[in-house]
Backbone as CSV, one residue per row, in Angstrom:
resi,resn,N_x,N_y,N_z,CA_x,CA_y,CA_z,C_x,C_y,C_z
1,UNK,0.859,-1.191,0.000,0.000,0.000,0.000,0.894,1.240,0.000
2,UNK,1.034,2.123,-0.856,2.054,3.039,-1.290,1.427,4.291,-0.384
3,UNK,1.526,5.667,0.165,1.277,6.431,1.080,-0.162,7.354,0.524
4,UNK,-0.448,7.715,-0.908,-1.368,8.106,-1.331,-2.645,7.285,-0.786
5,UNK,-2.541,6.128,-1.022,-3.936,5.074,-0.654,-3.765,5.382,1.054
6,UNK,-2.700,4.940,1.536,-3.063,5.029,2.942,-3.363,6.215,3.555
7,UNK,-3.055,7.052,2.823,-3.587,8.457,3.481,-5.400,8.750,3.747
8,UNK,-5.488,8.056,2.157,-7.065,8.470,1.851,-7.785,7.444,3.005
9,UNK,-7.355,5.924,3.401,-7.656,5.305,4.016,-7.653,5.750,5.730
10,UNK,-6.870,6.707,5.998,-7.046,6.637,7.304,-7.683,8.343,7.470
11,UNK,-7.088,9.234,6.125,-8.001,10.625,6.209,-9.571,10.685,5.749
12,UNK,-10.056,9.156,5.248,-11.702,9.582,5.032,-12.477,9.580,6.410
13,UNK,-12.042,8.658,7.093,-12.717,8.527,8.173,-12.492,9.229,9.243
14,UNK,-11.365,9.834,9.454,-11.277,11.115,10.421,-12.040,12.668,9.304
15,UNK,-11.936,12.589,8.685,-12.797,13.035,7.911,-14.411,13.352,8.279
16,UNK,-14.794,12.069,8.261,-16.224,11.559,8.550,-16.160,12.424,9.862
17,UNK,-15.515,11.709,10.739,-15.632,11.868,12.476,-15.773,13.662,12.747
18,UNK,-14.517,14.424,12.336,-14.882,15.548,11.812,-16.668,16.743,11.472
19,UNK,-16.914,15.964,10.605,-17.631,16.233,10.018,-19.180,15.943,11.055
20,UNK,-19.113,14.699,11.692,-20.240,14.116,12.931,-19.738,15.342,13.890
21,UNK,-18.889,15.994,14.397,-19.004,16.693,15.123,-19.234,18.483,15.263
22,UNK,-18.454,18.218,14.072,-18.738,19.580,13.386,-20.807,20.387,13.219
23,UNK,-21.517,19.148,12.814,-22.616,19.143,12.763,-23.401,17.844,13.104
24,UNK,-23.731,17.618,14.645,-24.201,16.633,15.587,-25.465,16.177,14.642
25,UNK,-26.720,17.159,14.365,-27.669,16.706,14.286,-27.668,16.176,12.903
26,UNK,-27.059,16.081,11.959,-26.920,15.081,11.116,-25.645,14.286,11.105
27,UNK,-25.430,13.738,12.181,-24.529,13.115,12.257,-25.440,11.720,10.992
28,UNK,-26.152,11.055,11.885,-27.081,9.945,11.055,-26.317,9.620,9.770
29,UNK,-27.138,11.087,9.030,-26.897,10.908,7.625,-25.794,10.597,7.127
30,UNK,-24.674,12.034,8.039,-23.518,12.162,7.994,-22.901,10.343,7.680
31,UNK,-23.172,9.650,8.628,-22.017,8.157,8.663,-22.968,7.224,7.603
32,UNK,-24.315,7.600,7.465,-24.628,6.826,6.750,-24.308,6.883,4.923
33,UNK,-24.337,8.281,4.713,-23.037,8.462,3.624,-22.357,7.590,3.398
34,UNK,-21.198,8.056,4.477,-20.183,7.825,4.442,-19.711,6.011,4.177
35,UNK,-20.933,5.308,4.806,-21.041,4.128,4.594,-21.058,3.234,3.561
36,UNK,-22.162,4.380,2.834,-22.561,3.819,1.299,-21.671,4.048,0.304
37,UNK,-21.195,5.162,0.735,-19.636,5.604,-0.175,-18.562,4.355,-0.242
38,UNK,-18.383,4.422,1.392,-17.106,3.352,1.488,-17.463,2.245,1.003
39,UNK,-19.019,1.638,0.756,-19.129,0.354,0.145,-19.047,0.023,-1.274
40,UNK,-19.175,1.357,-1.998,-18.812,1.169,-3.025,-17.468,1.733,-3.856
41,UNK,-16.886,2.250,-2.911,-15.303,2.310,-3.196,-14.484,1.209,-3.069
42,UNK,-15.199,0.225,-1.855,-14.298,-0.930,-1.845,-14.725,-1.796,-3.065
43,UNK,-15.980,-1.886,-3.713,-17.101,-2.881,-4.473,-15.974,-2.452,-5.675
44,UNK,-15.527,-1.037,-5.858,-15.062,-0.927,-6.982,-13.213,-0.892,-6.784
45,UNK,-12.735,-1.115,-5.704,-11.236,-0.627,-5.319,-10.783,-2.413,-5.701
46,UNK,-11.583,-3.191,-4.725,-10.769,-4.133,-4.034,-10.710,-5.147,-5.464
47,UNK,-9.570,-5.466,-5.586,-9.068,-6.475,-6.942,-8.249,-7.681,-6.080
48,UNK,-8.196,-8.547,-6.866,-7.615,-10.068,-6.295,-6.515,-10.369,-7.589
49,UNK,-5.319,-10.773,-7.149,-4.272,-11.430,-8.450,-3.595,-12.496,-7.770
50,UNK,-4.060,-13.782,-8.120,-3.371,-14.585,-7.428,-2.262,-14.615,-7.884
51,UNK,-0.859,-15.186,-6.802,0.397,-15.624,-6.900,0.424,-16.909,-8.081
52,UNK,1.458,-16.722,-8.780,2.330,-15.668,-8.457,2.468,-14.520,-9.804
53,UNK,1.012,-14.176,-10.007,1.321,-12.881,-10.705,1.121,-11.670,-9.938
54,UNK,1.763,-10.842,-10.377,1.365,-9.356,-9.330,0.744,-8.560,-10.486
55,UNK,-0.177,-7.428,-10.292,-1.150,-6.456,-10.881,-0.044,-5.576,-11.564
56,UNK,-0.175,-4.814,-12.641,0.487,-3.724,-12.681,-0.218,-2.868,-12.391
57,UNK,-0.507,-1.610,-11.749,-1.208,-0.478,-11.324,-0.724,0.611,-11.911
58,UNK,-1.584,1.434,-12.940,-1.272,2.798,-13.568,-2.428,3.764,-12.293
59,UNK,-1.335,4.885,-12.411,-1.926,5.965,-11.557,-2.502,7.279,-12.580
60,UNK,-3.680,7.557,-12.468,-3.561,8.687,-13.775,-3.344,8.378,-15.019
61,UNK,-3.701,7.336,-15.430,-3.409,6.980,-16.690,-1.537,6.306,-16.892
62,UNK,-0.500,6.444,-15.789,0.815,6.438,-16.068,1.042,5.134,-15.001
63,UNK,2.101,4.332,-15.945,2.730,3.375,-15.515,2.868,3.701,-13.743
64,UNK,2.471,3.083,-12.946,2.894,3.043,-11.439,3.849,2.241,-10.270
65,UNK,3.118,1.163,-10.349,3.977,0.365,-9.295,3.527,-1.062,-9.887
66,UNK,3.869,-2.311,-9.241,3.429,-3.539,-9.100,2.674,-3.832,-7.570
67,UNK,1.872,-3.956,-7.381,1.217,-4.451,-6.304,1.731,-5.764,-6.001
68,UNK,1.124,-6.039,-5.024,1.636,-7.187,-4.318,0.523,-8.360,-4.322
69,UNK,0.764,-9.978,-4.559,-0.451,-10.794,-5.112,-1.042,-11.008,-3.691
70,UNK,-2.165,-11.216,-4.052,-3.467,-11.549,-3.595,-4.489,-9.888,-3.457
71,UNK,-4.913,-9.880,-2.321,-6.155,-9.051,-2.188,-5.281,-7.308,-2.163
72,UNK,-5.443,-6.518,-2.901,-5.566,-4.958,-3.154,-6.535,-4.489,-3.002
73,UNK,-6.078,-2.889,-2.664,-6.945,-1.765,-2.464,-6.755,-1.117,-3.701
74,UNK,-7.212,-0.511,-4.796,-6.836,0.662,-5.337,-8.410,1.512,-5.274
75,UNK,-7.434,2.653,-5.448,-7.876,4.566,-5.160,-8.830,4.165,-6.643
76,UNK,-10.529,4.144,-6.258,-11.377,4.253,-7.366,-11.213,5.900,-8.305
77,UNK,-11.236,5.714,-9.759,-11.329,7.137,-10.303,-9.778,7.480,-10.675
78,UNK,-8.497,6.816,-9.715,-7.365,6.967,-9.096,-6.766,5.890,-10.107
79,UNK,-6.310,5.130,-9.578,-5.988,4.054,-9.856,-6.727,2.711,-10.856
80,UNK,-5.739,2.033,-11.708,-6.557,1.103,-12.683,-5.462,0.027,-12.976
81,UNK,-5.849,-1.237,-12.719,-5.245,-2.022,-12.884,-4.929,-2.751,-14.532
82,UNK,-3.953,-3.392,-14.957,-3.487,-3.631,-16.500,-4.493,-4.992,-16.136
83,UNK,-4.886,-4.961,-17.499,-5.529,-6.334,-18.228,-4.789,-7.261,-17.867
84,UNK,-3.463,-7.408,-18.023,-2.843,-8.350,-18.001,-1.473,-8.395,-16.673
85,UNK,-1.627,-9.542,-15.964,-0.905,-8.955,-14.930,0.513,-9.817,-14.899
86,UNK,1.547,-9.167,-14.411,3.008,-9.771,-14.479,3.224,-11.177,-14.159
87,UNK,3.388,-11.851,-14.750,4.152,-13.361,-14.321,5.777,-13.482,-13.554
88,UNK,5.690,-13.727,-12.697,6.814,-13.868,-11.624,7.568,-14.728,-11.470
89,UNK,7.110,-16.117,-12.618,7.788,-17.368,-12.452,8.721,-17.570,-12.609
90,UNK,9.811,-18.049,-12.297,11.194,-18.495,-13.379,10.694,-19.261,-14.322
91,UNK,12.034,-18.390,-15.429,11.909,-19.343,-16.968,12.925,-19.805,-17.056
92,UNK,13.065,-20.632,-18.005,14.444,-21.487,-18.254,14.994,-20.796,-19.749
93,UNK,16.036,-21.376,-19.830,16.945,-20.960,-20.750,18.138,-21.756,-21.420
94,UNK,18.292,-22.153,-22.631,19.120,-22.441,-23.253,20.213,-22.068,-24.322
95,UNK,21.218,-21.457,-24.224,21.817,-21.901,-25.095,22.933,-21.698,-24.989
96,UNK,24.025,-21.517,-26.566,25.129,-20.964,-26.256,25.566,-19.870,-26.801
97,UNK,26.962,-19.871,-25.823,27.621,-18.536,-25.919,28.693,-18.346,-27.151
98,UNK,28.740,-17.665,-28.367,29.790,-17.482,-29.585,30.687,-16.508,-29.280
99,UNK,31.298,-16.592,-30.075,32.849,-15.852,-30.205,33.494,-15.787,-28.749
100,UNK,33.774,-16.900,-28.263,34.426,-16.844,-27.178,35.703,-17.655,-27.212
101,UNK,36.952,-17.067,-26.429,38.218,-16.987,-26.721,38.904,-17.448,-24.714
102,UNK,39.745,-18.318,-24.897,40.231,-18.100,-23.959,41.590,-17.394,-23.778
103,UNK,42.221,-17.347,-22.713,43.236,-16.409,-22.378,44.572,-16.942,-23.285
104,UNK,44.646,-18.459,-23.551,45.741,-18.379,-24.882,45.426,-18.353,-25.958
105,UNK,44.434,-18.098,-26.116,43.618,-17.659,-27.496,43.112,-18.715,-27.966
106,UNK,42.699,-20.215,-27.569,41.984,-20.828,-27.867,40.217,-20.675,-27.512
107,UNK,39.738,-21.048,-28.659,38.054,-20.757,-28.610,37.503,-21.830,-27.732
108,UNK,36.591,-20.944,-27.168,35.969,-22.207,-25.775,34.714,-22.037,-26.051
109,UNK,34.066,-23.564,-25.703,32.596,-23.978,-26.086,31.637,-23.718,-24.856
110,UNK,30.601,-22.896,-24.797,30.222,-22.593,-23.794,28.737,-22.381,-24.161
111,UNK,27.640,-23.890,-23.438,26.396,-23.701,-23.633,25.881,-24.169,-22.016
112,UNK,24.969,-23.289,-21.703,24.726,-22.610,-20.720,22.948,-22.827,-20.376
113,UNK,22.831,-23.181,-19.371,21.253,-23.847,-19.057,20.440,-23.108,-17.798
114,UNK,20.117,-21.727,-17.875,19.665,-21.188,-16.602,18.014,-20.498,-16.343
115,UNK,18.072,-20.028,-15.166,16.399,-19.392,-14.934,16.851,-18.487,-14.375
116,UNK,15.487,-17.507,-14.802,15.763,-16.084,-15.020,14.261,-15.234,-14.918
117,UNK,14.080,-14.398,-14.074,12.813,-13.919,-13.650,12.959,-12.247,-13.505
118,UNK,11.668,-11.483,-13.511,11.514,-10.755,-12.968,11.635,-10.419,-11.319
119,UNK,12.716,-9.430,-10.762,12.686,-9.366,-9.243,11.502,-8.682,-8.539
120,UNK,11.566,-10.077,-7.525,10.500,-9.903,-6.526,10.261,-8.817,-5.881
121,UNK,11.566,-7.789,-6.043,11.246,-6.714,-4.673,10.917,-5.499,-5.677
122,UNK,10.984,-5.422,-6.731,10.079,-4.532,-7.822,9.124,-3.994,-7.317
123,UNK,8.780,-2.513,-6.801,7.750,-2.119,-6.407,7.347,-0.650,-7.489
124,UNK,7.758,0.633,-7.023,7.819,1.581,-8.324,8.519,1.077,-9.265
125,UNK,7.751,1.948,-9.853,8.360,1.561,-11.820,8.993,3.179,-11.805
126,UNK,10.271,3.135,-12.537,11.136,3.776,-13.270,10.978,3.821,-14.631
127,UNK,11.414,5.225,-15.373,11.374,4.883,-17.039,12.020,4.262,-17.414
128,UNK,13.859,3.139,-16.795,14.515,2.502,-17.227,13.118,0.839,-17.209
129,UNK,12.662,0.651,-16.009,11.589,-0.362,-15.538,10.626,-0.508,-16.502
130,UNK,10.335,0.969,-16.612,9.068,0.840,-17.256,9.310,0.220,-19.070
131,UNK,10.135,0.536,-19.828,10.981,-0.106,-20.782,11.094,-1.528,-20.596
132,UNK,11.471,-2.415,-19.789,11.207,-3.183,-19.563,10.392,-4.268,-19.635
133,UNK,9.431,-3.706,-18.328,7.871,-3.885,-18.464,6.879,-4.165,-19.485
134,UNK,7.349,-2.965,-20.633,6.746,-3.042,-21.799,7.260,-4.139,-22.752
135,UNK,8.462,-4.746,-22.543,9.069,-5.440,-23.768,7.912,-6.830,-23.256
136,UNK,8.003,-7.527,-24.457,7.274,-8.678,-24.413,8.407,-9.838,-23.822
137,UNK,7.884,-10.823,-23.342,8.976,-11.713,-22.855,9.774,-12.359,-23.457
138,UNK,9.598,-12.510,-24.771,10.591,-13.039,-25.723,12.155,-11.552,-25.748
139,UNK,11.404,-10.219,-25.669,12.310,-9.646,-25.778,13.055,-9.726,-24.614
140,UNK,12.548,-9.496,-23.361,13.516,-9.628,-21.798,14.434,-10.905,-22.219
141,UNK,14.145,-11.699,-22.594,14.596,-12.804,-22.635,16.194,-13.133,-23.587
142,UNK,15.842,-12.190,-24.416,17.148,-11.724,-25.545,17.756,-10.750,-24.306
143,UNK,17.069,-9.856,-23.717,17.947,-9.337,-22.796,19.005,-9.562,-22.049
144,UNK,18.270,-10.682,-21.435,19.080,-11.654,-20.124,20.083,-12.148,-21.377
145,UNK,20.070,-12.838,-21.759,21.085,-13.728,-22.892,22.014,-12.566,-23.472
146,UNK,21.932,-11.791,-23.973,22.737,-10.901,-24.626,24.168,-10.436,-22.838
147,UNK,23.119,-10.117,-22.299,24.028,-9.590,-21.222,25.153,-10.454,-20.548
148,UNK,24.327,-11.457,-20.823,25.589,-12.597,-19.871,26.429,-12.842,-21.232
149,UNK,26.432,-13.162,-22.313,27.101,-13.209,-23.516,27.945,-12.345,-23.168
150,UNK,27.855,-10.994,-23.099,28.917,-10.002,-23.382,29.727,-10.454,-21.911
151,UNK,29.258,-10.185,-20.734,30.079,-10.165,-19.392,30.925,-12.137,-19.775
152,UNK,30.168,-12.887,-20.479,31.237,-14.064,-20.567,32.279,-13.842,-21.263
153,UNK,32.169,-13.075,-22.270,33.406,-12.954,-23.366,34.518,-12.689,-22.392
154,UNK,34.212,-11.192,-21.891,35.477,-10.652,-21.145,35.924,-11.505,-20.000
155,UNK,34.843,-12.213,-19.039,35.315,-13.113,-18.300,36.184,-13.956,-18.535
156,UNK,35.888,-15.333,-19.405,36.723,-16.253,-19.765,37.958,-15.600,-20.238
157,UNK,38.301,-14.223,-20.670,40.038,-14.121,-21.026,40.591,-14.147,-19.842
158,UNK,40.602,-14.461,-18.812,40.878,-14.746,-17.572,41.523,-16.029,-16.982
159,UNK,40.909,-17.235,-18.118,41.153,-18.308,-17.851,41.775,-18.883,-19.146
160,UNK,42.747,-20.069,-18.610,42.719,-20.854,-20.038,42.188,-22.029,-20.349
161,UNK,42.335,-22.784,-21.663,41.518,-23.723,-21.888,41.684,-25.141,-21.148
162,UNK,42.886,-25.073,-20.400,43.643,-26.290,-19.696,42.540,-25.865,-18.364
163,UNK,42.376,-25.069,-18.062,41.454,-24.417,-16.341,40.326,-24.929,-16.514
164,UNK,39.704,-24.794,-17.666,38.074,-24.583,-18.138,37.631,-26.134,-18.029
165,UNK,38.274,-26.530,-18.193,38.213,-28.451,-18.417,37.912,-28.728,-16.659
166,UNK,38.042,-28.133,-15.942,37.863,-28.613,-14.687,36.580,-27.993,-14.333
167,UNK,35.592,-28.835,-13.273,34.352,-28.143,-13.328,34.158,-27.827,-11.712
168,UNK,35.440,-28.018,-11.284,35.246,-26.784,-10.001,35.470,-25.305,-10.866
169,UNK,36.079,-25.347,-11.480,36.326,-23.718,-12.290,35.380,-23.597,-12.811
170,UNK,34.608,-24.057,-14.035,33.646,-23.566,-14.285,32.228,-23.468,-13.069
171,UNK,32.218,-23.981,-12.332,31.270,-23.633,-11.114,31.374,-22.368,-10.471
172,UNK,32.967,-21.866,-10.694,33.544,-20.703,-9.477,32.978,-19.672,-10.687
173,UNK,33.459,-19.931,-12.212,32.888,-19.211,-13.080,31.551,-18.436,-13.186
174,UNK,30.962,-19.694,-13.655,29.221,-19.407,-13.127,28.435,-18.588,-12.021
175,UNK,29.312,-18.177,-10.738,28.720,-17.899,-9.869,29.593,-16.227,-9.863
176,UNK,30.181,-16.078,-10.781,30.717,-14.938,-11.345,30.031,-14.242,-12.210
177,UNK,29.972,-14.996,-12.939,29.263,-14.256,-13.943,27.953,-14.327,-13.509
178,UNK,27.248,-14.916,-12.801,25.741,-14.986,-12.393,25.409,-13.122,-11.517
179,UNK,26.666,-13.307,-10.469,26.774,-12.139,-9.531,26.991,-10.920,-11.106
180,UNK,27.646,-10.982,-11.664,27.839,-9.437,-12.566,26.539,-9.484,-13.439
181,UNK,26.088,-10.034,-14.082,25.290,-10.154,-14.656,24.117,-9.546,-13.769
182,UNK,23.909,-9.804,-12.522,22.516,-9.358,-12.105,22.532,-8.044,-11.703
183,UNK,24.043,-7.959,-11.772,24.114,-5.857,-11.228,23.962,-5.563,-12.409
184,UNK,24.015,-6.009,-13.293,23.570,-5.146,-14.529,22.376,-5.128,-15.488
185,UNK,21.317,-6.239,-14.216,20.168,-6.443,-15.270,19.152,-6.132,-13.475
186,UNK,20.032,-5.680,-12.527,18.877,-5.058,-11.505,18.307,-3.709,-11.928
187,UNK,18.576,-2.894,-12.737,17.902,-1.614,-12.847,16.947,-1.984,-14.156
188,UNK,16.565,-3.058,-14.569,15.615,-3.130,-15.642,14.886,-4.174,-14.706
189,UNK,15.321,-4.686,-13.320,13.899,-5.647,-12.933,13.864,-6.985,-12.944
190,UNK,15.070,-7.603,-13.752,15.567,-8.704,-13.908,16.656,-9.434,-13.182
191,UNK,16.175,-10.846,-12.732,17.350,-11.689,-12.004,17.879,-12.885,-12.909
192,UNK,19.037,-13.467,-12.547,19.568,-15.078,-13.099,19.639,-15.469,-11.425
193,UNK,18.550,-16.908,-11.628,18.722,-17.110,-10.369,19.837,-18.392,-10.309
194,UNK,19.816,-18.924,-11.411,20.891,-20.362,-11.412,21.219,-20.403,-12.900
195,UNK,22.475,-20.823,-13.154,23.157,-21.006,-14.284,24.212,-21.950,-14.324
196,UNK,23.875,-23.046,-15.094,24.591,-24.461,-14.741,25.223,-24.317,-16.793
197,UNK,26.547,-24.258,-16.257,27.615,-24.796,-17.370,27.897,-25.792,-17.650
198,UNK,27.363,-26.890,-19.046,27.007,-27.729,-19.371,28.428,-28.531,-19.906
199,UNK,29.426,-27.796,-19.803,30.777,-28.049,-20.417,31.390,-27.238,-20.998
200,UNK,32.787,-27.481,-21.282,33.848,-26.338,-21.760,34.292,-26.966,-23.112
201,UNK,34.300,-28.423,-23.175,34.925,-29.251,-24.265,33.681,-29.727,-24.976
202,UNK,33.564,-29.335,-26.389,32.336,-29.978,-27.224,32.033,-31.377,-27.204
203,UNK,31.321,-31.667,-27.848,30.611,-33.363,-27.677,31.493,-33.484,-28.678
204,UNK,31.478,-34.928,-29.128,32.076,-35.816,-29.971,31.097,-35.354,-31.330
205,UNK,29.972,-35.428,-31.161,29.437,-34.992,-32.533,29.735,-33.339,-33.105
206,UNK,29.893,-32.917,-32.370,30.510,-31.304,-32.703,32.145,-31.500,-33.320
207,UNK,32.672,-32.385,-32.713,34.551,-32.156,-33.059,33.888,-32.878,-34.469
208,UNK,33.664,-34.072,-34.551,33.707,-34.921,-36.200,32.948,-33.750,-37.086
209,UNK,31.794,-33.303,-36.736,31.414,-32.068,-37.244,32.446,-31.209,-37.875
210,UNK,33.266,-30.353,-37.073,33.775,-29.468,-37.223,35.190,-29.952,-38.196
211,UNK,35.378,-31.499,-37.516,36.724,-31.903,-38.848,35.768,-32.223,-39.982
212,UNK,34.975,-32.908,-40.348,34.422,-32.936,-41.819,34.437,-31.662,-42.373
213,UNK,34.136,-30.615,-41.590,34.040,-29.643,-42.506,35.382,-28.701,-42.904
214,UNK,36.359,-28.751,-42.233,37.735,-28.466,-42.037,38.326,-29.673,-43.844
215,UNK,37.720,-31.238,-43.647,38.109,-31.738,-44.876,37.633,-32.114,-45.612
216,UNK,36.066,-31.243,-46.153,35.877,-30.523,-47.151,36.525,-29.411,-47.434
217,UNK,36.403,-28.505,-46.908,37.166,-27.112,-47.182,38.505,-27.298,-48.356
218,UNK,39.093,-28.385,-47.567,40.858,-28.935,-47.800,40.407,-29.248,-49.307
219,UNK,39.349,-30.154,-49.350,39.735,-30.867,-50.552,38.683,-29.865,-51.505
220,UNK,38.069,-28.886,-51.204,37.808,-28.236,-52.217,39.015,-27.008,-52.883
221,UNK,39.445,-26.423,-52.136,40.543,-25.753,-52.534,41.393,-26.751,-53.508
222,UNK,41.576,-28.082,-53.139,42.770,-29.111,-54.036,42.287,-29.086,-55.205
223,UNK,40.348,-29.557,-55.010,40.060,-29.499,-56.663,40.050,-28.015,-57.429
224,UNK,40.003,-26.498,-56.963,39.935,-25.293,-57.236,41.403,-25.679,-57.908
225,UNK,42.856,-25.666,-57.359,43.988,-25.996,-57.388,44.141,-26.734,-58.836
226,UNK,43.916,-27.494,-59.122,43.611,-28.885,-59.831,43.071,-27.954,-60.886
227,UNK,42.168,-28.022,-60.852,41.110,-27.448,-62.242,42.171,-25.919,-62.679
228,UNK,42.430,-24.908,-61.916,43.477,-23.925,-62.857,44.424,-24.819,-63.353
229,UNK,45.402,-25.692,-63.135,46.572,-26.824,-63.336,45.971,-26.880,-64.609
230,UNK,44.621,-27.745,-64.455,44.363,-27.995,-65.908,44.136,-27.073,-67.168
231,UNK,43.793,-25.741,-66.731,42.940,-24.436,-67.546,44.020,-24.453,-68.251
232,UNK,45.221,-24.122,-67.297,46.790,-23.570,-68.022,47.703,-24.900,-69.366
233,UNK,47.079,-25.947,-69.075,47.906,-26.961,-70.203,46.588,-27.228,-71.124
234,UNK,45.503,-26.840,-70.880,44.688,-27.085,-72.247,45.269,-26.022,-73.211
235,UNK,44.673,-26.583,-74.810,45.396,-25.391,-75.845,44.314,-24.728,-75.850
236,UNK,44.614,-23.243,-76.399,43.618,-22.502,-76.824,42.737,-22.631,-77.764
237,UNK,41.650,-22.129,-77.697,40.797,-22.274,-78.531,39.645,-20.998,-79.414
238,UNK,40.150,-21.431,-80.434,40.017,-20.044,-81.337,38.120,-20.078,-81.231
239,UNK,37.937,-19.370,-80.381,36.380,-18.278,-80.889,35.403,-18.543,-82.431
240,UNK,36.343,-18.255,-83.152,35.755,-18.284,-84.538,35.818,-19.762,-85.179
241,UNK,36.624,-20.584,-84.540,36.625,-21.961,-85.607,35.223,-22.733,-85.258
């Protein structure tokens, strides 16, 4: 309950009381008003969002806060809740990380399996938040991924590829990059709550992969090679005959 609502909540009714004394002989009417009022401010205030989504609440027409799930008050006339209300769940995440280099300049394989949510303690919205807010979840979602991408690049030049092979290091890793990553995705609203590194060394179907295509490459250049060899000992051939 943000201080505007609680104000009105504890200034209507001293209000009222006020007002009963101010003028005794309609007091009656006075509370009975006041009654019918309050019943239909709550008939029209009180909203329900079960957990674990929370409401978004615009004030005045403008992005406001997130309420908190279950039973709300909002300021009738005041306050209006979004059609659609925030999902709080963790999501999961797959994939991997490119152009990554280790510290002797060998390229390291890095696919990455984590969950990733909106933070719980989100209460006002900011215009950095509110940006956010608005992206659809596919876009937050490129968010989170892009960010840890970049903070991995620079990380791993840190290590080399002989380190990475051990998975106490990549554990100490993970919980590195998990910590930088969330200072830089707390002012948009976003957490990584776990991020499990699936390996540093590719599968067996990735290396045969990557040599087949290493000998194709080889043997297409030989036949490129080959075929000028031949261009140059054929004879010429006259156009006009």
């Amino acid at each position: 309950m943000d201080s505007l609502t609680r104000a009105l909540l504890i200034g209507a009714p001293s209000f009222v009381i006020v007002l009963v004394l101010l003028f005794p002989n309609h007091g009656l009417w006075i509370v009975l008003a006041a009654a019918i009022l309050a019943a239909i401010g709550l008939r029209i205030g009180l909203h329900n969002t079960p957990d674990p989504f929370r409401p978004l609440i615009y004030r005045f027409g403008q992005m406001h806060r997130l309420g908190q799930p279950g039973v709300i008050v909002l300021l009738p006339f005041i306050d209006e809740e979004a059609r659609t209300p925030i999902d709080m769940r963790p999501l999961s995440l797959k994939f991997d990380v490119y152009q990554l280099a280790a510290s002797d300049g060998d390229t390291v394989y890095m696919n990455l399996e984590l969950t990733w949510q909106i933070r719980s303690d989100v209460d006002r919205i900011d215009p950095l938040l509110k940006q956010t807010l608005l992206k659809s979840p596919e876009q937050r979602e490129r968010l989170v991924e892009h960010t840890i991408s970049t903070v991995a690049r620079q990380l791993l030049l840190n290590y080399t590829t002989v380190a990475l092979k051990r998975s106490d290091v990549r554990e100490s890793i993970t919980e590195i990059l998990r910590n930088a990553v969330n200072e830089l995705l707390a002012p948009h609203g976003l957490m990584v709550e776990t991020i499990f590194w699936r390996g540093s060394i590719p599968s067996n179907e990735y290396l045969k992969a990557k040599l087949a295509m290493k000998i194709a490459h080889e043997q297409l250049e030989l036949y490129v090679q080959d075929m000028a060899l031949v261009g140059e000992h054929l004879p010429g051939v006259d156009p006009e005959a």
